[in-house]
C-alpha positions, 0 to 999 in steps of 0.5 A, a space after each residue: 428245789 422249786 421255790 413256791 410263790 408266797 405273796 399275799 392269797 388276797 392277791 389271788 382270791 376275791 371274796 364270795 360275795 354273800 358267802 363269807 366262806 367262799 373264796 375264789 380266783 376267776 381266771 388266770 392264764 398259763 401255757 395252755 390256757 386259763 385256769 380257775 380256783 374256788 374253795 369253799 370252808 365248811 369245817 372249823 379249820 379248813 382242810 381242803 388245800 389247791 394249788 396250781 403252779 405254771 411254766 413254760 415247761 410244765 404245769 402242776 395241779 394239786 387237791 389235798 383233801 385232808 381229814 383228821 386236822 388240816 396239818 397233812 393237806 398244808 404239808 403238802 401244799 408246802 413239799 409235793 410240787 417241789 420233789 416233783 420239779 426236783 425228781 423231774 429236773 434229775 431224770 429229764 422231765 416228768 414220768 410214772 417214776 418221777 411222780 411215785 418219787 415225788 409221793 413217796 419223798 412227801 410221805 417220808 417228809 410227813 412222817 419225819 415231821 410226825 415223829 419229831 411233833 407227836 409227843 407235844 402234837 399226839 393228834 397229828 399222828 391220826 391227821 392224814 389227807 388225799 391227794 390229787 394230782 394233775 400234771 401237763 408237760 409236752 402236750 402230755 397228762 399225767 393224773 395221779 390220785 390217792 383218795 377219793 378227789 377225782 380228776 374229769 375230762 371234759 371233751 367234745 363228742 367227735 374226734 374234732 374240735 372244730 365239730 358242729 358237734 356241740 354234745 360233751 362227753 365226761 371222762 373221769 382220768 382218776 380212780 377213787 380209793 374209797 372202800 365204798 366201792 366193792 372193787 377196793 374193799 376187795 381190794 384192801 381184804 386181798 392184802 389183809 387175808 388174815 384180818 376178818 376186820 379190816 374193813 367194817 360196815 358202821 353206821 351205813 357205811 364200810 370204813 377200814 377198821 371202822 374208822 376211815 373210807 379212804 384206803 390210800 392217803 398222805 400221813 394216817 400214819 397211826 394207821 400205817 406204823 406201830 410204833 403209834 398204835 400204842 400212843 391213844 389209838 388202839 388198833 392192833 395191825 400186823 402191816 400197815 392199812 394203808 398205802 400211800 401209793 397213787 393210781 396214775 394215768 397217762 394221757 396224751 392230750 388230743 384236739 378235742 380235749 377241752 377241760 379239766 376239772 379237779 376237785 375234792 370229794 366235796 364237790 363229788 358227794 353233789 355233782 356227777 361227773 356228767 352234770 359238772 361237765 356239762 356245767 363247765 361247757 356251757 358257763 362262761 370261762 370267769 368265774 367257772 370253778 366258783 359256779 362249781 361250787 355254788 352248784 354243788 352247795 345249793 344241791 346240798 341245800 335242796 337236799 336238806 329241803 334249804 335254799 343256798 342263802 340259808 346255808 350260806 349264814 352257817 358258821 364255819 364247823 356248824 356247816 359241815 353238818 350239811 357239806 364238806 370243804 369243796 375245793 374246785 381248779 378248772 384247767 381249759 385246754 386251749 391248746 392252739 392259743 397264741 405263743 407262751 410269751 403272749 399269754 404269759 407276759 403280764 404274769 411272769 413265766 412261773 407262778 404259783 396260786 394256792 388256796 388259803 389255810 383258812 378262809 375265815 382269818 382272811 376275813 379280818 
């Protein structure tokens, strides 16, 4: 099993300057290029986890936007990368089997760990997460996504890299599971068709069984498995509501390909693909995914008629009344850069950075 790093995270993350909340790594090269990571705690524990493991062979990306308590994104943080290497070391490298092995081995796992805590943990039966994820191995990617996190390509306009062109194109590489849209409400009535409720409009807005938006996720098992809909949860379901099956797209990376962008719903609910890209294109590397961020907490600050500094002094819990976590991982795609060993040499040949359990207790 892959061994994910455990050194200290204030290593890997510098502060946010005036935003005590906000935690970052700059820039980092792997294989193909530079990487950069920023999160940003809004609620009283943080939900949100990222992670990004490099090798020569093979880089992985993870966003786990959890909801419900921060027990499934962490439990992932902790398990999915290391059924990935595990399922791909067995069948010879990464594919559309390995990676639903990998899901399914972290669903089991989680609610292995759900049965044997529930009784003296009753709320983690209803803790669940999204979970993205990106994955790059002979010049090939794979992004596989259930949630609403999303996965966006940034590429030149023209098939060429070396073009005049300086015009970039958004292309979103992940499919958002949120009943939100038409497409998957119908989606999610298709497999109820004899549940006129399984998905209600309250309060604005259409959840599954009026309490969830998201129709695919890690753990939600309450929502998934009878046995805990008897134990303080009172939804009577004949199968289950949700899945935990991802939507996964396989792309070969091209020349003009130039970045990713993966991020939690958080930094969606502010930024369109298009204005995150091109925010991308025309910043300097260092620093990028921290500019994502701070793009995206200022637009939720005009939105409530703020500045950013004054979001910024919200404590922790308070904050989330103006903006969700928002974890952000930027991958470049520098795919004509020096040799591995160059790139890699003052940072061993595999490493591991994830995001903090909760950025406030690093703090202290």
């Amino acid at each position: 099993m892959l061994e994910l790093c455990r050194r200290p995270l204030e290593k890997c993350f510098g502060g946010g300057g005036n935003d005590d909340l906000l935690w970052h790594m700059d820039l980092k090269p792997y294989a193909s290029g530079d990487y950069s990571i920023a999160v940003v705690q809004a609620n009283s524990s943080l939900e949100d986890q990222g992670q990004v493991f490099t090798s020569p062979s093979a880089t992985y990306v993870g966003v786990y936007d959890g909801h419900g308590g921060p027990e499934a994104s962490r439990f992932i943080t902790n398990h999915l990368f290391s059924f990935l290497h595990k399922f791909a070391s067995e069948e010879g490298g990464l594919s559309e089997d390995v990676i639903k092995k990998a899901f399914d081995a972290t669903e089991e796992e989680f609610l292995h760990l759900v049965r044997r805590s529930w009784v003296a943990q009753p709320q983690i039966a209803s803790a669940g997460s999204c979970c993205l994820v990106g994955a790059i191995s002979n010049n090939v990617l794979y992004v596989a996504n259930l949630g609403d996190s999303r996965a966006v390509l940034g590429r030149k306009a023209s098939e060429t890299r070396v073009s005049n062109d300086n015009n970039v194109v958004a292309e979103r590489l992940s499919n958002d599971h949120n009943v939100g849209l038409e497409e998957v409400r119908k989606e999610v009535k298709a497999l109820h068709p004899d549940d006129a409720h399984i998905v209600v409009y309250t309060h604005g807005v259409w959840r599954i069984k009026g309490i969830i938006q998201v129709s695919r996720s890690i753990g939600d098992v309450y929502l998934k498995k009878p046995e805990f809909q008897q134990f303080g949860y009172p939804i009577h379901l004949k199968r289950p509501a949700m899945t935990a099956e991802p939507s996964i797209l396989i792309r070969k990376l091209k020349p003009h390909d130039l970045f990713l962008i993966f991020a939690s719903d958080g930094l969606w609910e502010h930024l369109s693909d298009e204005e995150a890209v091109e925010i991308v294109f025309k910043s300097p590397r260092v620093g990028i995914a921290r500019r994502l961020v701070r793009a995206a907490v200022q637009e939720a600050a005009r939105k409530r008629e703020m500045r950013y500094e004054d979001i910024r002094k919200i404590e922790k819990g308070l904050r989330r009344h103006f903006h969700d976590d928002i974890t952000v991982i930027v991958i470049y795609l520098d795919q004509s850069q020096g040799s591995l060993s160059n790139r890699l040499k003052d940072h061993g040949l595999y490493d591991c950075t994830s995001a903090p359990v909760d950025i406030f207790s690093l703090q202290a």
